[in-house]
C-alpha positions as YAML, in Angstrom:
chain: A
units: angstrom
residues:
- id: 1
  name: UNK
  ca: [22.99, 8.16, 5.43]
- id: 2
  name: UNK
  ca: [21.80, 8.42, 9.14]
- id: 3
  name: UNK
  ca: [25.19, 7.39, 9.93]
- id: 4
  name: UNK
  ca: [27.18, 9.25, 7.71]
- id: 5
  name: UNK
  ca: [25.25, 12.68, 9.05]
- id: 6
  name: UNK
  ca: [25.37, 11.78, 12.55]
- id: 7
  name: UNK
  ca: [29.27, 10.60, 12.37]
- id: 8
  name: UNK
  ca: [30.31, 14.05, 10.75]
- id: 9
  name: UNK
  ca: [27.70, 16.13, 13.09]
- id: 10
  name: UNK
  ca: [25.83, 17.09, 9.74]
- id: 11
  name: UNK
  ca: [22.41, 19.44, 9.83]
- id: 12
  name: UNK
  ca: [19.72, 17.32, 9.26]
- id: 13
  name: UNK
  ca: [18.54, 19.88, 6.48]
- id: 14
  name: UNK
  ca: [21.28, 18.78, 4.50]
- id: 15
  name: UNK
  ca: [19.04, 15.97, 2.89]
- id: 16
  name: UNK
  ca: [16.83, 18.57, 1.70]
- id: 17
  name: UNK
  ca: [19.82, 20.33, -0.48]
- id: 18
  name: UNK
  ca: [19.42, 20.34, -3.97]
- id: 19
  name: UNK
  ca: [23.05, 19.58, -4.52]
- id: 20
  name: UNK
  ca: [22.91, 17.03, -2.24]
- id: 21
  name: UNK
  ca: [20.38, 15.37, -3.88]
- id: 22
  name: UNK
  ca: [21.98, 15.57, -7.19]
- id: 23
  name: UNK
  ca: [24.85, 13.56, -5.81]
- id: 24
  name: UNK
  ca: [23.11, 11.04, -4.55]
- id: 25
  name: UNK
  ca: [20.79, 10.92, -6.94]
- id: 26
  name: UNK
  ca: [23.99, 10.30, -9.32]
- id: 27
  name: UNK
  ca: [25.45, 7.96, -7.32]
- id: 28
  name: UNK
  ca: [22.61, 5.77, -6.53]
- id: 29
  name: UNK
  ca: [19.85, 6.16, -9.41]
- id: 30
  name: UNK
  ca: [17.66, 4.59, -7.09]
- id: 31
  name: UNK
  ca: [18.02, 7.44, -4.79]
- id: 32
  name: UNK
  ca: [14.49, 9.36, -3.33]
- id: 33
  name: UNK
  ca: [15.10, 12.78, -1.28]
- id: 34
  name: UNK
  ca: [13.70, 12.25, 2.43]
- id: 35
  name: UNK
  ca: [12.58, 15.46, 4.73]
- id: 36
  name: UNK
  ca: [14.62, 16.59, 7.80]
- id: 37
  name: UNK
  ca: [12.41, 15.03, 9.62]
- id: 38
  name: UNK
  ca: [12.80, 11.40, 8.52]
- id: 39
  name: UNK
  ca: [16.41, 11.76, 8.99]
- id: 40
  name: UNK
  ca: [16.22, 13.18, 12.65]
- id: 41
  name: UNK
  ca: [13.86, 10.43, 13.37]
- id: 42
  name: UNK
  ca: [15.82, 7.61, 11.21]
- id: 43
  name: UNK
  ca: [18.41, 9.34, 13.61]
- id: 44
  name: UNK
  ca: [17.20, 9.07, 16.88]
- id: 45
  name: UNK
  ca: [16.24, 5.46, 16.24]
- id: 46
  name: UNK
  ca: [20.23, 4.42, 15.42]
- id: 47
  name: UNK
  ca: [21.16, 6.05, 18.29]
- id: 48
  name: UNK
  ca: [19.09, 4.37, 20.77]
- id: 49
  name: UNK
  ca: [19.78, 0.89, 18.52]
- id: 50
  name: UNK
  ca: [24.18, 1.88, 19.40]
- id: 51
  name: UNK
  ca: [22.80, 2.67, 22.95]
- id: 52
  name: UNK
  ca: [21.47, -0.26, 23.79]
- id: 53
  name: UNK
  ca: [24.31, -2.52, 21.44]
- id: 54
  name: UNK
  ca: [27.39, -0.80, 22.78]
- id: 55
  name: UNK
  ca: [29.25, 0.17, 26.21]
- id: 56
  name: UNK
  ca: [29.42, 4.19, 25.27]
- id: 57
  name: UNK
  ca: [27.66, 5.80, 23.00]
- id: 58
  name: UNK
  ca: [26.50, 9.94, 23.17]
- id: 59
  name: UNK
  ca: [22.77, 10.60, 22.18]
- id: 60
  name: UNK
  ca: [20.87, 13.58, 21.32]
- id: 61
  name: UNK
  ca: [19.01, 15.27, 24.21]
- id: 62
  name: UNK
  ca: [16.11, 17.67, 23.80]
- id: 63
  name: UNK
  ca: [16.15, 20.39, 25.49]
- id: 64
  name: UNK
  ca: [13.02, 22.33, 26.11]
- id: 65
  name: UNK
  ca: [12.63, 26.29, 25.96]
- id: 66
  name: UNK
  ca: [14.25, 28.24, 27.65]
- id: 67
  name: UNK
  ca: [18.08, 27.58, 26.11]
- id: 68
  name: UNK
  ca: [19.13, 29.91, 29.01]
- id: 69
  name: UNK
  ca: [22.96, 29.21, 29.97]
- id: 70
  name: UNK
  ca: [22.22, 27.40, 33.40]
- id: 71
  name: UNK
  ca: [20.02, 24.74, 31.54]
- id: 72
  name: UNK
  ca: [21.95, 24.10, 29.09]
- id: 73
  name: UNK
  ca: [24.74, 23.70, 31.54]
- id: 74
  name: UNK
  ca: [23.06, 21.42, 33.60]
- id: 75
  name: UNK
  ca: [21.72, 19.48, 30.51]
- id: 76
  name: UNK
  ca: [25.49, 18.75, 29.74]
- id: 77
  name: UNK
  ca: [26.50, 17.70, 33.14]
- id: 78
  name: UNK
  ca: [23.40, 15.21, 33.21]
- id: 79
  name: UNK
  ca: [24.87, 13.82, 30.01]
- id: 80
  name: UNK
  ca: [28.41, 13.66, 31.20]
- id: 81
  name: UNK
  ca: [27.59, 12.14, 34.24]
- id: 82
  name: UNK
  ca: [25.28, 9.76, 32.77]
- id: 83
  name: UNK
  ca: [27.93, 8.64, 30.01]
- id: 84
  name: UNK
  ca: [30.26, 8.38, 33.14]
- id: 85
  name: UNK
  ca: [32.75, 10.66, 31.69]
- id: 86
  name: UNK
  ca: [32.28, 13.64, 33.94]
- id: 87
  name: UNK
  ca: [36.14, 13.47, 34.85]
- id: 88
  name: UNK
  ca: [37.15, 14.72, 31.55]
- id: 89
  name: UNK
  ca: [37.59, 18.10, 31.87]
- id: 90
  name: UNK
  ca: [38.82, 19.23, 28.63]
- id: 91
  name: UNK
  ca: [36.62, 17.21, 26.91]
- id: 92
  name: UNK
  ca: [34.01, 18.69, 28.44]
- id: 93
  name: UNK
  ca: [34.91, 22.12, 27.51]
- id: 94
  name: UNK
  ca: [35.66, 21.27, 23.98]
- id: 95
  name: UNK
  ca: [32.12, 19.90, 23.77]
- id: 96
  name: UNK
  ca: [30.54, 22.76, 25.72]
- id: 97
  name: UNK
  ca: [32.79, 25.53, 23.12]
- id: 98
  name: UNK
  ca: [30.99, 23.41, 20.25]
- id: 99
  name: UNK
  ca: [27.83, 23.44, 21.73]
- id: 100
  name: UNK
  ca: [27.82, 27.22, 22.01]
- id: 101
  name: UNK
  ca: [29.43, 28.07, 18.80]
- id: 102
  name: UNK
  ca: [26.48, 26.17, 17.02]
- id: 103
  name: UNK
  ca: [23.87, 28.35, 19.49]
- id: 104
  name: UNK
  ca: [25.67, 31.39, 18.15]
- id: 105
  name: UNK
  ca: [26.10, 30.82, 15.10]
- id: 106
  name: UNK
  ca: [21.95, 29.62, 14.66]
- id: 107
  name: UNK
  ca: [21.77, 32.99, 16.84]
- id: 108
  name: UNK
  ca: [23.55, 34.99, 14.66]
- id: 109
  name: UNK
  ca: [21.61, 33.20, 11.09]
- id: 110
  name: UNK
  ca: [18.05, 34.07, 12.61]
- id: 111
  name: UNK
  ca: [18.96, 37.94, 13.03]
- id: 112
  name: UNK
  ca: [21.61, 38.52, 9.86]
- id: 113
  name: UNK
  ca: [18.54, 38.97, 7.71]
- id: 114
  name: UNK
  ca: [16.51, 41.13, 9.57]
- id: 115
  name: UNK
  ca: [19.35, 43.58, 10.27]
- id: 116
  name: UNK
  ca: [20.21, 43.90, 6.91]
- id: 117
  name: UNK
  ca: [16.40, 44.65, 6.20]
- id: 118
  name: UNK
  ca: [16.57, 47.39, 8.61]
- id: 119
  name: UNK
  ca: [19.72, 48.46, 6.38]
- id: 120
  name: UNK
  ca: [18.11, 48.99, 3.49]
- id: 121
  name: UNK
  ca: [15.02, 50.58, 4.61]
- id: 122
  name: UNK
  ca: [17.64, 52.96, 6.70]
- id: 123
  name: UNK
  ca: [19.30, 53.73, 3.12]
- id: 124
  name: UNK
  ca: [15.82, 53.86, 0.81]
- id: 125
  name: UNK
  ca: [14.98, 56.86, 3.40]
- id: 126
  name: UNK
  ca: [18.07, 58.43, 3.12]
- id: 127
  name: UNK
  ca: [18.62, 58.52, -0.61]
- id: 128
  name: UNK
  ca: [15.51, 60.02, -1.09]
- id: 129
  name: UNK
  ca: [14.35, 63.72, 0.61]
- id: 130
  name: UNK
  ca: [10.92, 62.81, -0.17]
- id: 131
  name: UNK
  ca: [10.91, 60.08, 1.77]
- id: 132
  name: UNK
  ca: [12.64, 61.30, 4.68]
- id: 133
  name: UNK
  ca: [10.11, 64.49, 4.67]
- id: 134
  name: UNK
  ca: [7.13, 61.57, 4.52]
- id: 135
  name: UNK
  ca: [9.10, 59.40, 7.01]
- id: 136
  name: UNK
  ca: [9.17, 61.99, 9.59]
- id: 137
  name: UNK
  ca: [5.75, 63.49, 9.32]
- id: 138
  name: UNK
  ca: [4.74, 59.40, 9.85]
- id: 139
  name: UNK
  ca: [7.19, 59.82, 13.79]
- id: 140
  name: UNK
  ca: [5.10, 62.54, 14.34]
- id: 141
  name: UNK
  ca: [2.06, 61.50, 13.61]
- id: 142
  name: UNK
  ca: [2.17, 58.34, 15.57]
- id: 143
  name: UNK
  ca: [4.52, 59.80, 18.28]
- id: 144
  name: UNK
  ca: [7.00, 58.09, 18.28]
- id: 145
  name: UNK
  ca: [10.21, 59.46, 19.44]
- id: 146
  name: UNK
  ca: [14.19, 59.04, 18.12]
- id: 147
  name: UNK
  ca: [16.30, 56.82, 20.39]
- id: 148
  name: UNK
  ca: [19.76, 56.33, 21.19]
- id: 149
  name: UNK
  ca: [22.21, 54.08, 22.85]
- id: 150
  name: UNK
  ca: [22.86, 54.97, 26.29]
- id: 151
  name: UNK
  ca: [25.05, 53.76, 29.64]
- id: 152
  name: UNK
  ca: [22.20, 53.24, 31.60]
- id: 153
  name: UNK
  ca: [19.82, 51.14, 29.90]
- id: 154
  name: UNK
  ca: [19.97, 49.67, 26.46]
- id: 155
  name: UNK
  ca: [17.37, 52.69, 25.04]
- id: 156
  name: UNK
  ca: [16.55, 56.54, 26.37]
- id: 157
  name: UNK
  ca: [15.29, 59.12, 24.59]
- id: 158
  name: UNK
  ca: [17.42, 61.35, 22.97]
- id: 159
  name: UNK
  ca: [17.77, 64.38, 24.42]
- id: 160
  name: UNK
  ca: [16.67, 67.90, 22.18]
- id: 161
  name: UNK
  ca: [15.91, 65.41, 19.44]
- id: 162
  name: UNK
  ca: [19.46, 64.13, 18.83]
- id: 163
  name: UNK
  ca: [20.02, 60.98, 17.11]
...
């Protein structure tokens, strides 16, 4: 399994999908479920086995907080160098364009649910003129002012109360 997730760049969470399970489960009767976590480690542990058994072989890295774009770049160019492939250049981007699309992607999964929260609290208020009327004796109450997007900087007040 460890090699089968880490051959086809799998999320280690898949071993905690129900379907997944099933199948295996199906498959091999003898099957038990194991957490993310057992797989990253089981993981880690065939990786350093092919590291030390083998010529070439790419590893995971961790890479602390912050994921800012210079240390991530840096991480990578570490990595290439130490895998002696730095000379491949379009390697290198295709790995870098993966890289990032995951990071975006992850990005884009942690925020999709929030904003769409925001969306339906946005519509609850609007379909209801009670609501709005409570909504807006609640901005004045605590102050707080309507915003819009400007050129300048990301918020400003709106000016005359505009929205």
């Amino acid at each position: 399994m460890t090699h089968w997730i880490t051959m086809h760049e799998h999320l280690f969470t898949i071993v905690e999908e129900g379907g997944f399970n099933l199948m295996m489960k199906h498959g091999l009767p003898q099957w038990t479920s194991v957490s993310r976590h057992t797989i990253r480690f089981d993981s880690f542990i065939v990786t350093e086995f092919k590291k030390r058994t083998s010529d070439r072989v790419i590893n995971f890295v961790h890479l602390p907080p912050p994921l800012k774009g210079a240390n991530i770049t840096d991480c990578i160019l570490t990595c290439l160098h130490d895998w002696e492939i730095d000379d491949k250049t379009n390697d290198i981007f295709h790995c870098c364009a993966h890289i990032l699309n995951i990071m975006v992607q992850h990005g884009l999964d942690q925020v999709t649910h929030i904003i769409s929260k925001v969306h339906a609290t946005v519509d609850c208020l609007n379909r209801s003129e009670a609501r709005l009327k409570r909504f807006g004796e609640l901005v004045s109450q605590y102050n707080v002012f309507p915003r819009c997007a400007s050129h300048d900087s990301y918020y400003e007040f709106c000016p005359d109360g505009d929205e």
